[in-house]
C-alpha positions as CSV (number, residue, x, y, z in Angstrom):
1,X,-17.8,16.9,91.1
2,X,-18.1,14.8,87.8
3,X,-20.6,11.7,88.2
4,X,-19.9,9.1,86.0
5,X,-22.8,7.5,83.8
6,X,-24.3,4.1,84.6
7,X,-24.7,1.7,81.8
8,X,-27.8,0.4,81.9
9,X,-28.1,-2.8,79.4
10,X,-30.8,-3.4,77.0
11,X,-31.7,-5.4,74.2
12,X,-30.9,-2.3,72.3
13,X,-27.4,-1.5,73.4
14,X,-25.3,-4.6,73.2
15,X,-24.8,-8.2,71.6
16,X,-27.0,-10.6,74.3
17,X,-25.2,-14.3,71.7
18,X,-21.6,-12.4,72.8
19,X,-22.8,-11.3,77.0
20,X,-23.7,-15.2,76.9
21,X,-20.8,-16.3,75.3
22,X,-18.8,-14.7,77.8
23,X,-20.7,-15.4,81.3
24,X,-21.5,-18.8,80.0
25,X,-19.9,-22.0,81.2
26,X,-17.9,-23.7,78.1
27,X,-17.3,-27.4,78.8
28,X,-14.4,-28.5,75.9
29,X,-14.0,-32.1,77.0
30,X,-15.4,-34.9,75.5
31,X,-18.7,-36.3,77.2
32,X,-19.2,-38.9,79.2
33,X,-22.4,-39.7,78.9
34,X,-23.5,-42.7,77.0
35,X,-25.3,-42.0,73.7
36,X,-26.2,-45.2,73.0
37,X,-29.6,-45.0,74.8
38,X,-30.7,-41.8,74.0
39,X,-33.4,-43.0,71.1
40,X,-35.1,-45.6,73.8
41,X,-34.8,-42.6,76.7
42,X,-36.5,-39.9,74.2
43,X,-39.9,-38.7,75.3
44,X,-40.9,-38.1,71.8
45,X,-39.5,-41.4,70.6
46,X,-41.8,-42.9,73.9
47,X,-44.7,-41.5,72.9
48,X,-44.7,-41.8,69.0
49,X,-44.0,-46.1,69.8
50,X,-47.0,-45.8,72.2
51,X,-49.5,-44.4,69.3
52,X,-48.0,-46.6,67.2
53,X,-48.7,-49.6,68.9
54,X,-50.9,-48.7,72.2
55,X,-48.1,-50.2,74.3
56,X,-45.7,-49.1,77.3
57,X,-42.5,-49.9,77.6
58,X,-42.4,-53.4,79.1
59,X,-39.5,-52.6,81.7
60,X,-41.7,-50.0,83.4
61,X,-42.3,-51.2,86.8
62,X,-45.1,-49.4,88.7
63,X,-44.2,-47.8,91.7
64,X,-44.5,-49.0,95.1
65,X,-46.5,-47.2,97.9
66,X,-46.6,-48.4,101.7
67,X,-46.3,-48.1,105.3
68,X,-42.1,-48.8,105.5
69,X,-41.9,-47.5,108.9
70,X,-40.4,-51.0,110.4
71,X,-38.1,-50.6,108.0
72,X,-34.8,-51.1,108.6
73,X,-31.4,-49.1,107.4
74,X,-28.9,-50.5,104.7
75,X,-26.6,-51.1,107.3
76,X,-28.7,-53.1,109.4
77,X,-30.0,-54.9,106.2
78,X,-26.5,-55.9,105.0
79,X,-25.4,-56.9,108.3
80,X,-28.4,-59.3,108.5
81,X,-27.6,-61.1,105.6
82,X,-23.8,-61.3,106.0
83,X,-24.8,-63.2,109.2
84,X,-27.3,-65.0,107.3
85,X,-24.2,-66.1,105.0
86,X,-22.5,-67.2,107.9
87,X,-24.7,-69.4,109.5
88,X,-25.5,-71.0,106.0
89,X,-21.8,-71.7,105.7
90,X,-21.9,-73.7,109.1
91,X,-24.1,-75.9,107.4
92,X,-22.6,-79.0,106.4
93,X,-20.8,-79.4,102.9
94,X,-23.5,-81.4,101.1
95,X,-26.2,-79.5,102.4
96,X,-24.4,-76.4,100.9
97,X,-24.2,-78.5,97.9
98,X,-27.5,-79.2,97.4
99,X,-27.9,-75.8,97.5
100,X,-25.3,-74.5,95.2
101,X,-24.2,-72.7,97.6
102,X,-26.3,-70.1,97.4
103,X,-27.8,-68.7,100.7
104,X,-30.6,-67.3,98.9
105,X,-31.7,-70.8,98.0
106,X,-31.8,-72.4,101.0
107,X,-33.6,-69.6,102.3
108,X,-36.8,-70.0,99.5
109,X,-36.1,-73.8,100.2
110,X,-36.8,-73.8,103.9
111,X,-39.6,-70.8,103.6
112,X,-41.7,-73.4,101.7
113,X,-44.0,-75.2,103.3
114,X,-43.8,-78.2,100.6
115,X,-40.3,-79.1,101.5
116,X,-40.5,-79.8,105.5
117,X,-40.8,-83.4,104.5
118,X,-37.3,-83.2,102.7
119,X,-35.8,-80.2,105.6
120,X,-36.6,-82.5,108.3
121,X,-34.5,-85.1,106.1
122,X,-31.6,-83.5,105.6
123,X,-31.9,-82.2,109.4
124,X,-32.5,-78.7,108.7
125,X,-36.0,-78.5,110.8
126,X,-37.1,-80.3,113.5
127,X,-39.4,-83.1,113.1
128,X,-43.5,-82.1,113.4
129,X,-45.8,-82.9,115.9
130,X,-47.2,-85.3,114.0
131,X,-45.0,-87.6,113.4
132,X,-43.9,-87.8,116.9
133,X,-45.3,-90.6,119.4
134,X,-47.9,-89.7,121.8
135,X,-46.9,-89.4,125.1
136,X,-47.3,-92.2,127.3
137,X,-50.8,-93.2,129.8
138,X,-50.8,-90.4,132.6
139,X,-48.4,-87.6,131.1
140,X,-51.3,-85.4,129.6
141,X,-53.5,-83.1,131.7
142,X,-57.1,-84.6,131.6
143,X,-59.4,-82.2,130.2
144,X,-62.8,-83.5,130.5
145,X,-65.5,-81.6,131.8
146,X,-67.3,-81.6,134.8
């Protein structure tokens, strides 16, 4: 019975730039990344501008911990403001004007408390308590003590 040699490789026996030549995966096309960022996106270039002038990059944004259990899903989210979008359309045409149209508007508009004056104007908000009358001798509960 004739048993055949195993080859065993080692750095001694064989080409290792030809072995990863051959097992290695050869992409030919033309990339598709975009170059034209890769200065700003280079740690080296990131750090060199920050010894240079003691600064971060000003788009850096810091990130964001918190408790976003109540959160809800995209889904949920997106159907929210589509429905949002309808009900703003509903609205009148020149109170959509006055808004541009724009939902998002209206929204910071009627969020502010410095506009109810000009809401309850244009009929988006009910008048305050205020500004009703009082109502008339014997409606109220009297609350004196004994």
């Amino acid at each position: 019975m004739k048993t055949s040699a195993v080859f065993l490789r080692t750095p001694y026996n064989y080409d290792v730039n030809e072995a990863s030549d051959v097992s290695a995966l050869v992409c030919e096309d033309p990339s598709l990344a975009q170059q034209h960022a890769k200065d700003e996106c280079d740690i080296n270039t990131i750090v060199r501008r920050f010894g240079l002038t003691g600064e971060l990059p000003s788009n850096v944004r810091a990130p964001q911990y918190g408790d976003f259990t109540d959160a809800v899903d995209y889904h949920t989210a997106l159907n929210a403001v589509r429905a949002a979008d309808e009900a703003f359309m509903q609205l009148p045409a020149d109170v959509r004007t006055r808004f541009n149209n724009d939902a998002g508007a209206f929204v910071d508009f009627v969020s502010d408390d410095a506009n109810r004056a000009e809401a309850e104007k244009l009929g988006l908000v009910l008048p305050s308590a205020a500004s009703n009358p009082a109502p008339a001798e014997g409606g109220g509960v009297d609350q004196s003590s004994t």
